[in-house]
C-alpha positions in Angstrom: 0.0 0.0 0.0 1.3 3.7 -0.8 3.0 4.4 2.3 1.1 8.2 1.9 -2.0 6.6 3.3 0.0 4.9 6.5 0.1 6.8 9.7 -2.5 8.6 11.9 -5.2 10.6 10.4 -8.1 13.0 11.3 -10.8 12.9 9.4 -14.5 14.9 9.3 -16.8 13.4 7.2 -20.0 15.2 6.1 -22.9 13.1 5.9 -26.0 13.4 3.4 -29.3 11.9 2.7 -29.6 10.3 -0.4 -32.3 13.8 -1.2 -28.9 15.4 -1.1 -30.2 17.0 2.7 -27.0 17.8 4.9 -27.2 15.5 8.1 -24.4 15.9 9.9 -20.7 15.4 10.3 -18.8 11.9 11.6 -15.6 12.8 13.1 -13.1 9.6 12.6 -9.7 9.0 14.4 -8.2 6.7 11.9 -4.8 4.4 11.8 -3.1 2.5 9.5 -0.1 0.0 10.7 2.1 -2.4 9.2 2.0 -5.5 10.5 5.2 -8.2 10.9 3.0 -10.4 8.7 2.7 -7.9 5.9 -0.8 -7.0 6.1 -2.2 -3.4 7.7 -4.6 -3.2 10.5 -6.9 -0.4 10.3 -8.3 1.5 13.5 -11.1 3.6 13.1 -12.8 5.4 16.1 -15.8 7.0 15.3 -18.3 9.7 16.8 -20.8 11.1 15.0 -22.7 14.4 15.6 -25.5 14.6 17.9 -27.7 15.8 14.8 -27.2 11.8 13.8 -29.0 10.6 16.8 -31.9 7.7 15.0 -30.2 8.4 11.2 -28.7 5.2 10.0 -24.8 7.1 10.4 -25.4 7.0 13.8 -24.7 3.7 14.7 -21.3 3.9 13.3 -19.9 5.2 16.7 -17.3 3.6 18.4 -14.3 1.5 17.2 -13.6 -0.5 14.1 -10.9 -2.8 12.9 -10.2 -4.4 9.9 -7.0 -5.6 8.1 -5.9 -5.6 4.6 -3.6 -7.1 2.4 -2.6 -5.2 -0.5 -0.8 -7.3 -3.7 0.6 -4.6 -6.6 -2.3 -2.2 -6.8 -5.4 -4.8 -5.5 -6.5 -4.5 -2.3 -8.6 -6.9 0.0 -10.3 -6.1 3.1 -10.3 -9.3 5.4 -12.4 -8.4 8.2 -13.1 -8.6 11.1 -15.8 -5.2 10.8 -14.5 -4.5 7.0 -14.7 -7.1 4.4 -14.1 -6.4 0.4 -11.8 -5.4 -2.0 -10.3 -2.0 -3.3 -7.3 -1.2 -5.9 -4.6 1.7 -5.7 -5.1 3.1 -9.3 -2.9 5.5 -9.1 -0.6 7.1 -6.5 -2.1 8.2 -4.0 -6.1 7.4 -5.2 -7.8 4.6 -3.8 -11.3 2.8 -4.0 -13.2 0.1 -2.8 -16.5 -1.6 -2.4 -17.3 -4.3 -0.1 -20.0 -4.8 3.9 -19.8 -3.5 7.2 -21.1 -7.1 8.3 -21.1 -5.3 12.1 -22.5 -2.2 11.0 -25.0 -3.9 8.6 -24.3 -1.5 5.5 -22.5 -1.7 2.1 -20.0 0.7 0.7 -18.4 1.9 -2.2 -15.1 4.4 -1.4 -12.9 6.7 -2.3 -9.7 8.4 -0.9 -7.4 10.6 -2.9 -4.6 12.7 -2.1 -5.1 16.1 -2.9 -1.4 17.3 -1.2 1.3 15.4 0.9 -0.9 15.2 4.2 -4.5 16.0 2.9 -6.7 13.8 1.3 -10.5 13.9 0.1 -12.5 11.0 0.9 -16.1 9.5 1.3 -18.8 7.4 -0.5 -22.0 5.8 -0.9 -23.6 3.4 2.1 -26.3 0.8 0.9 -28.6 -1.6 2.4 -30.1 -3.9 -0.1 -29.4 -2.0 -3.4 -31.2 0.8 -1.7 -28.7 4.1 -0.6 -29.1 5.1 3.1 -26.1 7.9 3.1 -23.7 9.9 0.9 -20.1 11.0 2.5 -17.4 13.6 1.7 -15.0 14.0 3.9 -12.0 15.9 4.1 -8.8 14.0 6.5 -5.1 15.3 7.4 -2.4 13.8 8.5 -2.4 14.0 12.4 1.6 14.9 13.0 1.7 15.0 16.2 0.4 11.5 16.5 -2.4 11.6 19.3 -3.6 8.6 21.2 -6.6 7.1 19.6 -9.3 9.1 21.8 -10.7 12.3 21.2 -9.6 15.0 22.8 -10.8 18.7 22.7 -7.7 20.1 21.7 -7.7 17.9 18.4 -7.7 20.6 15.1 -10.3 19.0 12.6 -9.8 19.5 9.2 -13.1 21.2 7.7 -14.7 20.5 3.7 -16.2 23.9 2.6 -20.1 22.7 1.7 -21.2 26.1 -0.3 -19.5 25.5 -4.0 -20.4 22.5 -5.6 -19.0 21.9 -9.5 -20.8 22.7 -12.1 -23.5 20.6 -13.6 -21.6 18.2 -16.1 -22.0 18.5 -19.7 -22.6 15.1 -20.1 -26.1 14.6 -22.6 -28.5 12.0 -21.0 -26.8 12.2 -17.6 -28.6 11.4 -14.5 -26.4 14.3 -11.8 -27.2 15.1 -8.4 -25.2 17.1 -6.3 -23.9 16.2 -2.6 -22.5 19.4 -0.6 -19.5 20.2 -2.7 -19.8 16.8 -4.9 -21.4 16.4 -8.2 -22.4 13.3 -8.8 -23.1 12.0 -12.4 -23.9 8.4 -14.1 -24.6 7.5 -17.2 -25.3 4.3 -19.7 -23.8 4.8 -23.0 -25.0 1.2 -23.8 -26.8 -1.8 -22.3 -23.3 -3.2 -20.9 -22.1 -0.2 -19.7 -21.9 1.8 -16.7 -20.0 5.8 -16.3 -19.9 7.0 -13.1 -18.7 10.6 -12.6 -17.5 12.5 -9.1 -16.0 15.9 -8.9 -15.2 17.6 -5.6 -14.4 20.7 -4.9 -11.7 21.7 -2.0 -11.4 25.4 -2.4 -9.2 25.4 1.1 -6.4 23.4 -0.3 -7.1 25.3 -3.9 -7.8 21.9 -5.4 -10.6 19.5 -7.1 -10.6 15.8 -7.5 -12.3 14.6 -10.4 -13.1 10.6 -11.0 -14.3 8.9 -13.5 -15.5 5.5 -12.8 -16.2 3.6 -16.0 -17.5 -0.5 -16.0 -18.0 -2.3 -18.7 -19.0 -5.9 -19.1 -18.6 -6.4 -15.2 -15.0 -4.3 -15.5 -14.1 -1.6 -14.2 -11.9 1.3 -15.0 -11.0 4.5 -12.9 -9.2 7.6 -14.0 -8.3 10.1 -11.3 -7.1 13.7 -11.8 -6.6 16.5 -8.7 -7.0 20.0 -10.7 -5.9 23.4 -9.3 -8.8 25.8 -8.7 -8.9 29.4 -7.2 -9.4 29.0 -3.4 
């Protein structure tokens, strides 16, 4: 695995409905550490807003652990709270699909690096086929290498939710828009799929654009970061 996604991150991750309605915001202590046997153990300690009291984000409070074994650019997550796969297709830009068999949802996920220590992250969580919750998030790397246990003095990076890309230009697309995400898919043919995200990051004066292309059951991703005016 790139060793820019190893360490100690915080990470604030904006929650949606699937109306595009801004919920509220997960913070997430996350670690990830090498292990003697080669794999990584992931830590993630969780605790969302008070504003996702009873919303299905909610219940993902408290403490999960996975680990994952990465071969070249594919990914698997081997449980115990995350099982699936991912691939690295490109430095520095991750995704990856798979269940929360504890927390009872699917997932599909992104991370990319935006700059050495900042990456934009989120996704979609299902149940069924049918979407519960969208997620941006925003994470940096936490230098100074806190315990894993929220503390008040912790800085939390922050996602500015007031731009959003423009619609795409993209005939037949079906776009919504989540905070500063446009989402946009379209089926060029019977066997296949185009799935579009842009993000917008107007703090770090960037935007992450992927393009998420299956065909036949295969899938394809292209990443780009873009400069933009902060």
């Amino acid at each position: 695995m790139s060793d820019s996604f190893a360490g100690r991150w915080l990470v604030s991750e904006y929650v949606f409905d699937p109306d595009g309605r801004f919920v509220g915001v997960v913070r997430q202590l996350r670690s990830l550490e090498r292990l003697a046997c080669g794999r990584i153990r992931v830590t993630q300690v969780c605790e969302p807003g008070k504003s996702l009291v009873g919303h299905p984000m909610g219940a993902f409070a408290g403490k999960w652990v996975f680990e994952l074994e990465a071969k070249g650019a594919e990914r698997r997550y081997l449980g115990p709270d995350v099982v699936g796969c991912g691939r690295e297709w490109s430095p520095g830009a991750l995704t990856g699909e798979g269940i929360w068999p504890r927390f009872g949802y699917s997932f599909e996920s992104f991370s990319v690096l935006t700059d050495p220590g900042r990456q934009l992250t989120g996704g979609f969580f299902s149940l069924a086929g049918r979407s519960v919750a969208d997620i941006v998030g925003v994470a940096t790397e936490d230098i100074a290498g806190v315990a894993m246990k929220f503390d008040a003095g912790l800085r939390w990076p922050e996602l500015d939710l007031s731009p959003a890309p423009a619609p795409p230009d993209r005939p037949n697309a079906i776009w919504r828009r989540v905070g500063p995400m446009t989402v946009a898919e379209s089926w060029p043919n019977s066997d296949e799929r185009l799935r579009l995200l842009e993000i917008s990051d107007p703090a770090a004066a960037r935007s992450v654009v992927i393009s998420d292309r299956r065909i036949a059951g295969v899938q394809g991703v292209e990443v780009g970061v873009i400069p933009s005016s902060p």
